[in-house]
C-alpha positions in Angstrom: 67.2 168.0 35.9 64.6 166.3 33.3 62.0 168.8 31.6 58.9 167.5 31.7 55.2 168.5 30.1 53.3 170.9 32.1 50.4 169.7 32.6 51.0 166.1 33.8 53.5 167.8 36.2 50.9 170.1 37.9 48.3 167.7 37.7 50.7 165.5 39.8 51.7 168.0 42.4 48.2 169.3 42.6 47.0 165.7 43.1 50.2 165.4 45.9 49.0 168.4 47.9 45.6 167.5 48.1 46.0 163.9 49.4 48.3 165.3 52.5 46.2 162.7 54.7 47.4 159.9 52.7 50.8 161.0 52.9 50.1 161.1 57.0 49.0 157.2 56.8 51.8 156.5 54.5 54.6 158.0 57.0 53.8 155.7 59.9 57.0 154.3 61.7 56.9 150.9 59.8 57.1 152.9 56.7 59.9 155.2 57.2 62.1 152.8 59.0 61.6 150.5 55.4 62.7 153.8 53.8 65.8 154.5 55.8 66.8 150.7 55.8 68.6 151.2 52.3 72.5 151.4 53.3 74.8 152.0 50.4 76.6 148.5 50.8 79.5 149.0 49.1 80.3 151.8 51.1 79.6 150.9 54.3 81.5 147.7 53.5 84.8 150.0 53.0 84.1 152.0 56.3 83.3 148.7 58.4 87.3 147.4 56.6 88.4 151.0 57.8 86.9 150.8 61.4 88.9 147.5 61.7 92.2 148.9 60.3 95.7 149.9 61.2 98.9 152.1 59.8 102.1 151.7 61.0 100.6 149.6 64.0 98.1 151.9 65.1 94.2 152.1 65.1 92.8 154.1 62.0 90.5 156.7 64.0 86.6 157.0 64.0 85.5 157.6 60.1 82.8 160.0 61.4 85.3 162.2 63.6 85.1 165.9 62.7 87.0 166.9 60.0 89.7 168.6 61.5 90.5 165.7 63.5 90.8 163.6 60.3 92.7 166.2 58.8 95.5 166.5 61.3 95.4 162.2 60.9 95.9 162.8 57.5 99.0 165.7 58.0 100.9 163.2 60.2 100.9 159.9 57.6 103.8 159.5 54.6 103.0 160.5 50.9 102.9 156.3 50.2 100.9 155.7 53.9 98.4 158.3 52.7 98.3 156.1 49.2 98.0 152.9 50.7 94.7 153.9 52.6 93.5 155.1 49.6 93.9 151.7 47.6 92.5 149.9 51.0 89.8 151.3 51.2 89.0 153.6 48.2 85.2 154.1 48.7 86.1 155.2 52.8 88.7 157.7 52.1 87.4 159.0 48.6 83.8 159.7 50.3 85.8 161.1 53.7 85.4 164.5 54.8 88.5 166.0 56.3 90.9 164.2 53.8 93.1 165.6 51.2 90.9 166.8 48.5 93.9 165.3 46.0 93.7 162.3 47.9 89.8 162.1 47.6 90.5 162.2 43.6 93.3 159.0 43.7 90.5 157.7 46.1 87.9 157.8 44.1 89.7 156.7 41.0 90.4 153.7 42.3 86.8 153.3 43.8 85.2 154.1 40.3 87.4 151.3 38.8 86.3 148.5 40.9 82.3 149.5 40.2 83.8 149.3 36.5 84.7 146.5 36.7 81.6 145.1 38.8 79.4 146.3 35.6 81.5 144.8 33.4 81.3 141.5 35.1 76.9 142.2 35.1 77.2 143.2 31.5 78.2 139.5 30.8 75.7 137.9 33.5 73.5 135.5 31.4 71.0 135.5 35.0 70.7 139.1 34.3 67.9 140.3 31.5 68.7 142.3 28.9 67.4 145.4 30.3 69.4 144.3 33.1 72.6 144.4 30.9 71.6 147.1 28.9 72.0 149.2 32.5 75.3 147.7 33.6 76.7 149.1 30.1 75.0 152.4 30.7 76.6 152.4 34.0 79.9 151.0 33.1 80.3 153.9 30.5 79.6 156.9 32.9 81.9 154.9 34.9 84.7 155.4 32.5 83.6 158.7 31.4 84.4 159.9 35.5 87.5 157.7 35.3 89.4 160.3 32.4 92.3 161.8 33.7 91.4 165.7 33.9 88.1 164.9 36.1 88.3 165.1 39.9 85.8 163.4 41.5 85.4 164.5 45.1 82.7 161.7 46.3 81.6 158.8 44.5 78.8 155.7 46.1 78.0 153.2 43.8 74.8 152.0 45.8 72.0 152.0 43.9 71.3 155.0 41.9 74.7 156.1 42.6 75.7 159.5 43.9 78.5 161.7 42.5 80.3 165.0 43.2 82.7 166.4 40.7 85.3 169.4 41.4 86.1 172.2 38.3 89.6 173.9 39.0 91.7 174.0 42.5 90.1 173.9 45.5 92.9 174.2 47.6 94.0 177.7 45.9 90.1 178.8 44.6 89.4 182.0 46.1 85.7 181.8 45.8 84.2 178.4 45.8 80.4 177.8 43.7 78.7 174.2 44.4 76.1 173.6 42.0 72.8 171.8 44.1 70.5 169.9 41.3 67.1 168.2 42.0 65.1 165.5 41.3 66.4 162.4 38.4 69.9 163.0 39.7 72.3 159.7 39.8 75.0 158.5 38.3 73.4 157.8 35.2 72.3 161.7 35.0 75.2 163.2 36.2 76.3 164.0 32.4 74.9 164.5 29.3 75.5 164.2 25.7 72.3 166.2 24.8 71.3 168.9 27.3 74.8 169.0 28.2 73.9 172.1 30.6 70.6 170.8 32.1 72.5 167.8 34.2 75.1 168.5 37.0 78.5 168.4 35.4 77.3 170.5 32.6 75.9 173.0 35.0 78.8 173.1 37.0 81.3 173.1 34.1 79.2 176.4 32.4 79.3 178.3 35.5 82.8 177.5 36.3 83.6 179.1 32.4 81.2 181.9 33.1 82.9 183.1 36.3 86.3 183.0 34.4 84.8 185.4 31.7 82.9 187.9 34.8 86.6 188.4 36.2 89.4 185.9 35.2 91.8 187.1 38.4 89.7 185.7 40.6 90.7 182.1 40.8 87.5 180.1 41.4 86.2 176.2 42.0 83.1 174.8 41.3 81.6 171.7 42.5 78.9 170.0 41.0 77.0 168.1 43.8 74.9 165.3 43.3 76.1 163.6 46.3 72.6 162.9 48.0 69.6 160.4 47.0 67.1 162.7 45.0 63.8 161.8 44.4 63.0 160.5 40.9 60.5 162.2 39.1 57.7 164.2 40.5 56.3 161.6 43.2 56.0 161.4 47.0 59.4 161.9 47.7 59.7 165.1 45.4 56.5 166.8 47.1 58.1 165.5 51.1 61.3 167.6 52.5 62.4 163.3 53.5 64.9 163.7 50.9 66.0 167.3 51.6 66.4 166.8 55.3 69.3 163.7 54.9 70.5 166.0 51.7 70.9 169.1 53.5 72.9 166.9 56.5 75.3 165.7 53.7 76.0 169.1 51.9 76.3 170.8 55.2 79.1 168.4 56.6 81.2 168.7 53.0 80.8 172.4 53.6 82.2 172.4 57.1 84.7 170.4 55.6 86.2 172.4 52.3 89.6 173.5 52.8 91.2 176.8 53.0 89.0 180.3 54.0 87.2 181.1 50.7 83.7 182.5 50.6 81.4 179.9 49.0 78.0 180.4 47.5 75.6 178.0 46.8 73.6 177.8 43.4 70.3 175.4 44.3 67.9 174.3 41.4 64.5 173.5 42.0 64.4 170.6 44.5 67.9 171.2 45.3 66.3 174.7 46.6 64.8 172.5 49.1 67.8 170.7 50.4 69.6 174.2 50.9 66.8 175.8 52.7 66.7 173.0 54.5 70.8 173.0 55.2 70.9 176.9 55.6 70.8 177.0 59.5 73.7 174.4 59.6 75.9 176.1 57.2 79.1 177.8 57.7 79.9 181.0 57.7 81.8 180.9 54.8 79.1 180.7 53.0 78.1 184.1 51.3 75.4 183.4 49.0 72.8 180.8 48.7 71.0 181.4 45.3 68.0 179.3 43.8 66.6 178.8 40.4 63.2 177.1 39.4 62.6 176.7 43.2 59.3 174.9 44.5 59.6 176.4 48.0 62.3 176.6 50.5 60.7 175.2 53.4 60.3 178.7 54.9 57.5 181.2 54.7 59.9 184.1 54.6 63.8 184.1 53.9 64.6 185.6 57.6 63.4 182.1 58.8 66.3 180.5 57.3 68.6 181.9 59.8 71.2 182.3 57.5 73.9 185.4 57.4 74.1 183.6 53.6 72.4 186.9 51.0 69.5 185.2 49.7 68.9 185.7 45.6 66.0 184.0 43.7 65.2 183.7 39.9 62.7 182.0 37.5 62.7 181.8 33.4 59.1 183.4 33.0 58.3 180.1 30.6 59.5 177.7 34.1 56.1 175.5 35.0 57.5 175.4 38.8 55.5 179.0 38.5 52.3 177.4 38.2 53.1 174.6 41.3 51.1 176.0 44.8 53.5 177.0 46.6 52.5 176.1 49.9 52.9 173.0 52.3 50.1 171.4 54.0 50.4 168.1 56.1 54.1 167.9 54.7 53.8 168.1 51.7 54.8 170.7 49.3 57.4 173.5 49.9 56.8 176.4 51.3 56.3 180.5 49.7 57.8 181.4 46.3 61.0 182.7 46.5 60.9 185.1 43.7 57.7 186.6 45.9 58.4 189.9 46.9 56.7 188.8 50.4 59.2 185.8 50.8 62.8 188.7 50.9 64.8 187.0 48.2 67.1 189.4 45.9 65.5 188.9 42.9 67.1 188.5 40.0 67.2 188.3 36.0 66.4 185.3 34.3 65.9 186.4 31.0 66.9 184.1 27.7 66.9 181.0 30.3 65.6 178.1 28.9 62.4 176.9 30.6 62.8 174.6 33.8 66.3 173.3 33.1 67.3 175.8 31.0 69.3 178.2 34.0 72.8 177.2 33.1 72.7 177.8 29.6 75.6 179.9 28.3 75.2 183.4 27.6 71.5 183.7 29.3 71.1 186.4 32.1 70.6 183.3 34.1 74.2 182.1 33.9 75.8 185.6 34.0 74.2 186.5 37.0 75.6 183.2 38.8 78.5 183.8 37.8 78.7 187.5 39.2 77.6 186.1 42.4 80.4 183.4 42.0 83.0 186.0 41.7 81.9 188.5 44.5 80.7 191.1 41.7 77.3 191.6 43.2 76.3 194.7 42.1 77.3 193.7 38.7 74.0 191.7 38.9 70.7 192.0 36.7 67.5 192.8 39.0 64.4 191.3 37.6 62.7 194.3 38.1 64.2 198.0 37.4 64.7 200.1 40.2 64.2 196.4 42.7 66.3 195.7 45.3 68.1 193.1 44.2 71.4 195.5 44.7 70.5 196.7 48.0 73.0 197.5 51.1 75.9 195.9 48.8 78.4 197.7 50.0 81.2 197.1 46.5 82.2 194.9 44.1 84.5 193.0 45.6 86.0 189.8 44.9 87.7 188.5 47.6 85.4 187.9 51.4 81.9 189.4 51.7 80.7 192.8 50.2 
């Protein structure tokens, strides 16, 4: 997620939570249905070929069944029947929840090569401007970046900003499973970075999957790094409005029910992405152990028992994080609810020392990072409080690895 200056920031949410009426005119019926009219075309173009397809002269089933339906479709098809829906209809199966997670990554390999070669094709456009250009080679070289043979991407959609969800080690043999939930200025674009490596998703997601290794390397662990939901950009409407959230927290939930094999998962939210899993809590399974946030605005809840979660809660903010200064409130819809690091709100709070500011909470060897990664690995009372003698370490009942302590 971008840093940005403080004071234009605040001054913008500030300015956000006190026009709460506008925000009422603006979310009449015409408006949101404008909203919700953006379809990822390419996408649903893949899942319309699907609906209308066949193997070995039967119907392919419903793309939206539940998971375990797809899976056992899945079980019963040939190594090279399995392949050949997967070159058919790349962007379908690789975005698919219930298939082969190995068959997601051939999927999606294929997928990110045709939007490769779509750029490619717009980097040459002589209708296009030079801005115009200038993006498709932008986008044409993350393209390739995602394409290199050790990455695994789990979900890929082209459609305009693009969305992305990349997979560090097995998932298949992980015994505890992290996914990494960013916030706002997160697409495709974003995804990775050269300079702030550990500020975007991948970077994020790649330190914390190193950090968990170093907090106990025999616990074999997977990390996702999930950017596979439209975030807002920037600090406007959609950033101070749950809108995004709410179609977020649908998404993560159902690639949660999904996930294969019994591990214990915990959750790792930052700032907006806060929002989107206290949104999702309720819906969660019960796999999931732990749902941390970092730099959170609010997690639409006055009080962490409203999440109705069995999930432990844990909370954290870098003491130089502007979010601190945001009202934490919501009014009219806008805004996000109490701070979670409030010791009204019931969070386990914990250590953020030597974290870098706003984007800073993945930074290798902060308190930040290592305390993720204890919670990563099950080692929860190896964890930092924020506070001595807090109760971050409460009613934990060992340090186990494997299941919930």
């Amino acid at each position: 997620m971008t840093s940005f200056d403080t004071s234009p920031q605040l001054n913008a949410w500030r300015a956000l939570l006190a026009l709460a009426v506008v925000f009422v005119m603006l979310a009449t019926t015409g408006w949101t249905a404008l909203r919700h009219q953006r379809h990822p075309a390419p996408l649903q173009a893949s899942l319309s070929a699907w609906e209308n397809g066949r193997v070995a002269g039967h119907r392919l089933p419903d793309p939206q069944s539940a998971p375990t339906r797809l899976a056992r479709f899945f079980a019963s098809l040939t190594e090279g029947q399995r392949a050949g829906l997967a070159h058919r209809y790349p962007l379908a199966v690789g975005n698919m929840n219930g298939a082969p997670v190995e068959l997601r990554y051939l999927a999606n390999r294929i997928a990110l090569g045709q939007a490769r070669r779509a750029e490619r094709e717009r980097l040459h456009d002589d209708r296009l401007t030079a801005s115009g250009r200038h993006q498709a080679g932008r986008r044409m070289n993350r393209l390739e970046a995602l394409m290199r043979p050790e990455r695994h991407i789990l979900a890929f959609n082209p459609a305009g900003s693009g969305r992305v969800a990349e997979v560090f080690g097995d998932l298949r043999t992980a015994e505890r499973v992290s996914v990494v939930v960013p916030g706002v200025d997160t697409d495709l674009l974003t995804f990775q970075r050269t300079h702030r490596k550990y500020a975007a998703p991948a970077g994020m997601a790649e330190s914390l999957y190193a950090a968990e290794h170093d907090a106990d390397p025999t616990v074999r662990t997977a990390v996702i790094a999930w950017a596979d939901y439209t975030a807002p950009g920037g600090l406007g409407m959609d950033a101070a409005t749950a809108m995004r959230a709410e179609d977020g927290a649908v998404r993560l939930a159902s690639l949660l029910h999904a996930l294969p094999g019994r591990a214990p998962v915990s959750l790792f939210c930052h700032s907006y992405g806060s929002v989107v899993c206290g949104v999702a809590a309720r819906t969660l399974p019960e796999r999931v152990a732990d749902i941390a946030v970092a730099g959170s605005p609010g997690m639409r809840v006055e009080k962490a028992s409203q999440l109705r979660t069995g999930a432990r809660v844990w909370a954290m903010r870098d003491a130089d994080d502007w979010i601190q200064d945001v009202p934490h409130l919501e009014f009219g819809g806008l805004g996000h609810g109490a701070d979670p690091v409030a010791a009204g709100f019931g969070a386990r709070v914990l250590s953020a020392r030597e974290a870098r500011g706003h984007a800073g909470y993945f930074e290798p060897g902060t308190d930040s990072l290592r305390n993720f990664a204890e919670i990563g690995v099950g080692a929860y009372r190896a964890v930092s409080c924020a506070r001595e003698n807090d109760t971050c370490r409460a009613n934990l009942s060992g340090t186990t690895a494997i299941g919930r302590a």
